[in-house]
C-alpha positions as CSV (number, residue, x, y, z in Angstrom):
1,X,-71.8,10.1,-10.6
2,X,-75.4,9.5,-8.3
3,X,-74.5,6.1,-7.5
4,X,-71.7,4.2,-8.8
5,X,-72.2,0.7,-10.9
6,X,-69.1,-1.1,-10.6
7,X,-67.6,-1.6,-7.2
8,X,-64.0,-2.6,-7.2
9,X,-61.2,-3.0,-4.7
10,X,-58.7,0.2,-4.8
11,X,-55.5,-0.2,-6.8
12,X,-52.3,0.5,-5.3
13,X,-48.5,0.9,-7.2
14,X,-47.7,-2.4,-5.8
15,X,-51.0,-3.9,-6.2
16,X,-52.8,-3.5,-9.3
17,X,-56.4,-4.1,-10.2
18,X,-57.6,-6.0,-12.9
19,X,-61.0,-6.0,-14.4
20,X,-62.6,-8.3,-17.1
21,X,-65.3,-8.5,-19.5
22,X,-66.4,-4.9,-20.1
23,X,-68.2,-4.9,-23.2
24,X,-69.4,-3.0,-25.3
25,X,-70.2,0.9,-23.3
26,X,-69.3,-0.7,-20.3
27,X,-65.9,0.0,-20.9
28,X,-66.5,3.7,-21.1
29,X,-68.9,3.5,-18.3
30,X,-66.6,1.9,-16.2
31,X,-63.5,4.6,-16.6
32,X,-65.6,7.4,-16.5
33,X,-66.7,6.2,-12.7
34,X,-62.9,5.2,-11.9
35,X,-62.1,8.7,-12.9
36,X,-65.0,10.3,-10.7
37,X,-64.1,8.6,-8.1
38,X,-60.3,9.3,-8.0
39,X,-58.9,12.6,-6.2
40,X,-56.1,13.8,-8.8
41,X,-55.1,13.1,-12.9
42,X,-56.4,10.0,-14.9
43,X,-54.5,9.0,-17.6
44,X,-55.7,6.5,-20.2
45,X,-54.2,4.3,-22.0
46,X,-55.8,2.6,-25.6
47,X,-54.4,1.0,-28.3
48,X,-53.8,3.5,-30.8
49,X,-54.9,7.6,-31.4
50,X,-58.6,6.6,-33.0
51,X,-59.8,4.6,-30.0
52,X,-57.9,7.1,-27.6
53,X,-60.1,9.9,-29.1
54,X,-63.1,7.8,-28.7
55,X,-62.8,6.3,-25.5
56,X,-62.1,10.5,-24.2
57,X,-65.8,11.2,-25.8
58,X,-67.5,8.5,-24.2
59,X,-65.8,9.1,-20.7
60,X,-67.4,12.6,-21.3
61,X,-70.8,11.5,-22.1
62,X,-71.0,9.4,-19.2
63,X,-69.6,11.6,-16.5
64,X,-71.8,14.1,-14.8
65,X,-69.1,16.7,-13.9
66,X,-66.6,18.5,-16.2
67,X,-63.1,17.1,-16.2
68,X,-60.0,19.1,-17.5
69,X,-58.8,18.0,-20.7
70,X,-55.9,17.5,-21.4
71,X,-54.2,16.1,-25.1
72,X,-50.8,14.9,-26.0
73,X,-51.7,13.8,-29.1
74,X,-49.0,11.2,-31.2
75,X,-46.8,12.8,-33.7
76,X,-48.1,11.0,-36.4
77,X,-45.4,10.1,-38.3
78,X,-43.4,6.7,-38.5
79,X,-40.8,6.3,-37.1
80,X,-37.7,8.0,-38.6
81,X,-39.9,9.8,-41.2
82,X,-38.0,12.5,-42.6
83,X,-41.1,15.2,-42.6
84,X,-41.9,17.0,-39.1
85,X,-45.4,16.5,-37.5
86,X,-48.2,19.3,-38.4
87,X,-47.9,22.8,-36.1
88,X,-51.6,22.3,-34.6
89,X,-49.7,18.7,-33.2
90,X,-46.8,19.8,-31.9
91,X,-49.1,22.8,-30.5
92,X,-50.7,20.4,-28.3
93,X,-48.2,18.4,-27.1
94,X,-46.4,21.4,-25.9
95,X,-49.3,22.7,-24.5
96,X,-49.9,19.8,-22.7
97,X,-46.4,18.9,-20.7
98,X,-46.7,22.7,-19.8
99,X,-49.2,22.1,-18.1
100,X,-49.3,18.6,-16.8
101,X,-47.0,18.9,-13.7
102,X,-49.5,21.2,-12.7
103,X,-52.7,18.9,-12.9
104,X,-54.7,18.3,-9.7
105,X,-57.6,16.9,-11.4
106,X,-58.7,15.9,-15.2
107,X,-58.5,13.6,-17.9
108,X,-54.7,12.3,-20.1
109,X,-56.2,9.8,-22.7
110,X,-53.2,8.8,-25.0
111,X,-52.0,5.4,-27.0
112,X,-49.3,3.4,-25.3
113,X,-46.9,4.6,-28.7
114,X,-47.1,7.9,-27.6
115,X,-45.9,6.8,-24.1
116,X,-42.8,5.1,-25.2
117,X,-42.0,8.2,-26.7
118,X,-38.9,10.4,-24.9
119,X,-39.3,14.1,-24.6
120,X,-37.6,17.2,-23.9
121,X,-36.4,18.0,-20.1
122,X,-39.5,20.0,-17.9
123,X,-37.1,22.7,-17.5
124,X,-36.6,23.0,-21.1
125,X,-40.7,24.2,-21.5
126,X,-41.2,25.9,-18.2
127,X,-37.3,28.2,-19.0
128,X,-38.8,29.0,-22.3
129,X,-42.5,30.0,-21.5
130,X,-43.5,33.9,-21.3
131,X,-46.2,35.7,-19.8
132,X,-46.7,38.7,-21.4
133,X,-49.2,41.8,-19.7
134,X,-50.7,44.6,-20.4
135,X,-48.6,47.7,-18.8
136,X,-45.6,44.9,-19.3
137,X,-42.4,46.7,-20.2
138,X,-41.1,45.3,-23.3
139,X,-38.4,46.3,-25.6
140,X,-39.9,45.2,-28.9
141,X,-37.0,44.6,-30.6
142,X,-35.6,42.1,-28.1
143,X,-39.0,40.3,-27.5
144,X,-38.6,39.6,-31.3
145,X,-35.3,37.9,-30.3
146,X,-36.7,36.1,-27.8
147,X,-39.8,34.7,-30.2
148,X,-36.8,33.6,-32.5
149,X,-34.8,31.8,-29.6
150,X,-38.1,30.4,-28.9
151,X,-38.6,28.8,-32.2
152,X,-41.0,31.4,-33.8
153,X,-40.8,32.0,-37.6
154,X,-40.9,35.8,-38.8
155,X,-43.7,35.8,-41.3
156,X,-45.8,38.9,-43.3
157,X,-49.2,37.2,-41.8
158,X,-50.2,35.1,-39.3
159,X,-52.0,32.0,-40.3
160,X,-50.6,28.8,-37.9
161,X,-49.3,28.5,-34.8
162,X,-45.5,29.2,-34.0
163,X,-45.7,32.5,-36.3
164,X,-45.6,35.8,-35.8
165,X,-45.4,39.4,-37.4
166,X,-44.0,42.4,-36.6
167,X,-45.6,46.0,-38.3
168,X,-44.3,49.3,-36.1
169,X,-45.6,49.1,-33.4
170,X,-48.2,45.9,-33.5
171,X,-47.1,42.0,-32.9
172,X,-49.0,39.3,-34.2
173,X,-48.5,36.2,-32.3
174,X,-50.2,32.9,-32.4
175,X,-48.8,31.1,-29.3
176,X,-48.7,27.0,-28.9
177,X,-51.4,25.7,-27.4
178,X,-53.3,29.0,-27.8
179,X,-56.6,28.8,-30.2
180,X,-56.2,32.0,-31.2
181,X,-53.7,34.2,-32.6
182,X,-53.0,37.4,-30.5
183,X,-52.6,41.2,-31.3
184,X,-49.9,43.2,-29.5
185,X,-50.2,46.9,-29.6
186,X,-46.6,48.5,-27.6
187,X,-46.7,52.4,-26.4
188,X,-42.8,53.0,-27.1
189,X,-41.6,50.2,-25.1
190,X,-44.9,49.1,-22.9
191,X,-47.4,46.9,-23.6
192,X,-50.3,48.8,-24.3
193,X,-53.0,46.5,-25.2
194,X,-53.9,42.5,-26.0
195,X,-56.2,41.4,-28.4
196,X,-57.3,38.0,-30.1
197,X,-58.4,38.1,-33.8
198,X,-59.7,35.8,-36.5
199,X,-57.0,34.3,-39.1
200,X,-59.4,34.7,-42.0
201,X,-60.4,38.1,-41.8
202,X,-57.6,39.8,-39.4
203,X,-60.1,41.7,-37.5
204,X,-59.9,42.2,-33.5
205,X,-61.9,39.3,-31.2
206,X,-61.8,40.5,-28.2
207,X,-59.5,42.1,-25.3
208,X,-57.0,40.3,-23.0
209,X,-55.1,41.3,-20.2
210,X,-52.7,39.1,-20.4
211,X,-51.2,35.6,-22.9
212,X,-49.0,33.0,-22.2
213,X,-46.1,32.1,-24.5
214,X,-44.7,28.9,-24.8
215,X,-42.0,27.6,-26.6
216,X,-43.1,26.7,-30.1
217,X,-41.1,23.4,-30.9
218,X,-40.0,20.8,-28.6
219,X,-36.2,21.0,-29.1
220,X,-34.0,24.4,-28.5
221,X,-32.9,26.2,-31.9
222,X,-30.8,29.3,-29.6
223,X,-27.3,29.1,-30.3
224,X,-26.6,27.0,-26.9
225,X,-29.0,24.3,-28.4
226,X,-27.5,24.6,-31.6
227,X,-23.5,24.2,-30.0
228,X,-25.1,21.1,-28.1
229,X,-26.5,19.0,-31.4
230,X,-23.7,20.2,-33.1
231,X,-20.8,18.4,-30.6
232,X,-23.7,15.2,-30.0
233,X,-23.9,15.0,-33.6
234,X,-19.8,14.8,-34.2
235,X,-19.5,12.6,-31.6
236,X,-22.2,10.2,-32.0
237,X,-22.2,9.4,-36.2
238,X,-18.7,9.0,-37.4
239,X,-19.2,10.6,-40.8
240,X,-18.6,14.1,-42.3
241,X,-21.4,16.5,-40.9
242,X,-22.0,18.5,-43.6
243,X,-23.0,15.2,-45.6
244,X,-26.0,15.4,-43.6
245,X,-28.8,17.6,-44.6
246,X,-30.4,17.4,-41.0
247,X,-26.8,19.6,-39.7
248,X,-26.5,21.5,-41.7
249,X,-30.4,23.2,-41.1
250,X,-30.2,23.1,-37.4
251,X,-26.4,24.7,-38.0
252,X,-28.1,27.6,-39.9
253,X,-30.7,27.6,-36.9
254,X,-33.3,25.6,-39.2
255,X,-35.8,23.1,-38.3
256,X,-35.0,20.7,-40.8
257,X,-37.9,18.1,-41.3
258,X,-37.8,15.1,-39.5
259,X,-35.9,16.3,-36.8
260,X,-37.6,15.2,-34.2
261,X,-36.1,11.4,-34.5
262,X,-32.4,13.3,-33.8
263,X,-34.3,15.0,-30.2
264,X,-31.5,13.7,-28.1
265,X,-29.1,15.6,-29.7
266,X,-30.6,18.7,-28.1
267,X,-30.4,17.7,-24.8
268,X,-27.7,16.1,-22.1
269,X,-30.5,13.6,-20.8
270,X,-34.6,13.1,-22.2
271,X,-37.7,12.4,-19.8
272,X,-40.2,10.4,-20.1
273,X,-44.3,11.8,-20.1
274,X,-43.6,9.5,-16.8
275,X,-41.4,12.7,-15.5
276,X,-44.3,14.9,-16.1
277,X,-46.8,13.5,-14.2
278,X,-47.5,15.2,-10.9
279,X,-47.7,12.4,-7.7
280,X,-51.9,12.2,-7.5
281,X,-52.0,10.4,-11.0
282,X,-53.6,6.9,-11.8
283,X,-53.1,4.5,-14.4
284,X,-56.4,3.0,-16.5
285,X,-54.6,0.7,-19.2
286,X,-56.1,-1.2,-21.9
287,X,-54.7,-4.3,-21.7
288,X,-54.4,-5.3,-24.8
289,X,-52.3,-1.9,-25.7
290,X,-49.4,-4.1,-24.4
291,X,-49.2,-5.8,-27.9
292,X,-49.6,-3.2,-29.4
293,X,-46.6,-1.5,-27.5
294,X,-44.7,-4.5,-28.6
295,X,-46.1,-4.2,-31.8
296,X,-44.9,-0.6,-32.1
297,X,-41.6,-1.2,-31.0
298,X,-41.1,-4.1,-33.7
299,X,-41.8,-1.5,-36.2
300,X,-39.5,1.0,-34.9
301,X,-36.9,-1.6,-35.0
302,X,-37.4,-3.1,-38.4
303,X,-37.5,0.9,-39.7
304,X,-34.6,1.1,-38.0
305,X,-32.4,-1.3,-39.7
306,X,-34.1,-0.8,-42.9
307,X,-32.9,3.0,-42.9
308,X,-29.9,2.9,-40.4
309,X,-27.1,2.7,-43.6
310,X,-27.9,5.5,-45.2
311,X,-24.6,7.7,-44.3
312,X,-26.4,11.4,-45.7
313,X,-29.4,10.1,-43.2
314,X,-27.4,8.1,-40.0
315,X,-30.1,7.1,-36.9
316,X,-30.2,7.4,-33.6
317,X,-31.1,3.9,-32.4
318,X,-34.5,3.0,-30.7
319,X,-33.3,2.7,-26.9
320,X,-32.6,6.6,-27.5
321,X,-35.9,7.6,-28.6
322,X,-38.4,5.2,-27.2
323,X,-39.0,3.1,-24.1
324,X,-38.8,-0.3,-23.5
325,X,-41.7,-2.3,-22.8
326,X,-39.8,-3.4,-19.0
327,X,-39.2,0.3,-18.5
328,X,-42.8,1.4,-19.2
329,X,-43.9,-1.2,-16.7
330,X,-41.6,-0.5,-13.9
331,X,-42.4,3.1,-13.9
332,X,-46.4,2.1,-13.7
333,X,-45.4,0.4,-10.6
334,X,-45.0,4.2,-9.1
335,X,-48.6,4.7,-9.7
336,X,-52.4,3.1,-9.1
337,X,-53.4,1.2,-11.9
338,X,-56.2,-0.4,-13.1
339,X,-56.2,-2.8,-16.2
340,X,-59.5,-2.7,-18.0
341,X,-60.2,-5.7,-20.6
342,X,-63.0,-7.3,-22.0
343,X,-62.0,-10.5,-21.6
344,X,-62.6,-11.9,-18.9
345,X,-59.6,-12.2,-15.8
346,X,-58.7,-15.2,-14.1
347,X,-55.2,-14.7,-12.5
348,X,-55.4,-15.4,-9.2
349,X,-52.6,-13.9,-7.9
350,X,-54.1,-10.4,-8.9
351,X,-56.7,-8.2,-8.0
352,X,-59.3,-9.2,-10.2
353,X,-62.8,-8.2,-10.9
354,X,-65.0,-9.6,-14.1
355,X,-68.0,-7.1,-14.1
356,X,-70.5,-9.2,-15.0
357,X,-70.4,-10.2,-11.3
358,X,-71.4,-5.9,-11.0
359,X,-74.2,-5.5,-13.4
């Protein structure tokens, strides 16, 4: 930005700053010089998905240089829903903590639901991504394997992401967190070209050197993975196993729907998107979205016990999959924040800044 509007004290972990009464496009005026201004990640925290996507557009429109993008979009479900999220979702998120311990600059706008949320361990994405060249030696056969191991479904034709199909000698690929489907032509065993196509019409887009795989669901369907959920599941629910629809698919190497509320199964320990951040990042929190976390996890609980006796169905409960409220909090404490209302602030044992005293 030319020259920045609001002038404001800078935030520290153990020092916060807290700013009042930004109204109306102020509010997006305000981050979007916050975000200039700071040397590393922003992430953004809203209320809920719709004003996250709107608050990322009018950052946008106010800022004078590009930012990175980057989307970890909520799953969309309830909690303990027993259908899986769409593929273009879980496309994104996957995309996204990829590449978000890599960050050096751009924008993370998310609701404060989808930070409670626990994920799979870093290592789990970055073991399970591929980069695949062309010249690459490749036995096709195997690299099938792999895309199975992965969490790729075997399909005649392409059409969402996670699928892929195998004619001779071409692959059809569309990868998570690509926006295109790819087009692998092998010589024998090497690579021998890359090319992107249309889903609607099949026909070549243009020629790559080189796409990126990654893992195309956020939980490990291999047959370690599978042994794992299998003794987590027997020794967490006392009941017979094979009661339970939800074992027996993953058993069979199935991703049974709503699977994703049974994610700590998969694993010895979950992270947190807190885990994924790299060490330049810097907080920008609604403040109100702290109701609204409180909110969220009153629902999860109350869905919780409403479901939690169903014996075909047993739960994991809430501590496993979500976040406290004190937890969340302690961990902003690593990083700069700045709490953005607009009402205005009068705590004065704060930083505090009303920006009517800025306009």
């Amino acid at each position: 930005m030319s020259k920045a509007i609001f002038s404001t004290p800078v935030p520290s972990g153990a020092n916060p700053l807290h700013v009042g009464q930004l109204y109306g496009s102020s509010r997006s005026l305000f981050l979007a010089e916050k975000i200039a201004e700071h040397k590393g990640l922003s992430v953004v925290v809203c209320n809920d998905m719709a004003d996250a996507d709107q608050v990322e557009q009018e950052i946008l429109f106010f800022s004078h240089q590009k930012h990175e993008i980057f989307r970890f979009p909520d799953l969309e479900t309830l909690p303990y829903d027993q259908f899986s999220p769409h593929q273009d979702i879980i496309s994104e998120r996957i995309k996204c903590l990829a590449n978000l311990p890599f960050a050096k600059n751009g924008i993370l706008t998310l609701p404060i639901s989808t930070l409670l949320q626990k994920v799979a361990p870093s290592d789990f994405i970055q073991q399970r991504s591929l980069c695949l060249k062309i010249g690459d030696t490749r036995d096709p056969i195997q690299l099938r394997e792999n895309l199975i191991q992965f969490g790729y479904r075997s399909v005649s034709r392409v059409e969402e992401h996670g699928e892929f199909a195998s004619r001779g000698a071409i692959l059809d690929l569309f990868p998570m967190g690509s926006k295109t489907p790819f087009r692998i032509e092998f010589f024998d065993d090497d690579i021998d070209s890359i090319r992107s196509f249309d889903i609607e019409d099949q026909r070549s887009l243009e020629k790559l050197t080189e796409v990126n795989l990654l893992p195309a669901q956020e939980f490990p369907l291999d047959a370690a993975g599978i042994k794992t959920f299998r003794q987590n599941f027997r020794e967490k629910f006392d009941i017979n196993p094979n009661s339970c629809p939800v074992y027996v698919d993953v058993s069979q190497g199935s991703s049974s729907p709503g699977v994703e509320y049974y994610l700590p199964l998969f694993f010895d320990q979950l992270f947190s998107l807190f885990d994924y951040l790299p060490d330049n990042a810097q907080f920008l929190i609604d403040q109100s979205s702290f109701d609204t976390c409180q909110s969220f996890r009153d629902q999860v609980d109350e869905r919780y016990e409403m479901r939690r006796y169903n014996l075909a169905r047993p739960l994991l409960k809430p501590e496993e999959l979500f976040l406290d409220t004190e937890v969340v909090e302690t961990e902003l404490n690593a990083f700069p924040c700045i709490y953005y209302s607009l009402f205005k602030h009068s705590n004065e044992s704060a930083q505090t800044v009303n920006s009517v005293s800025y306009t």
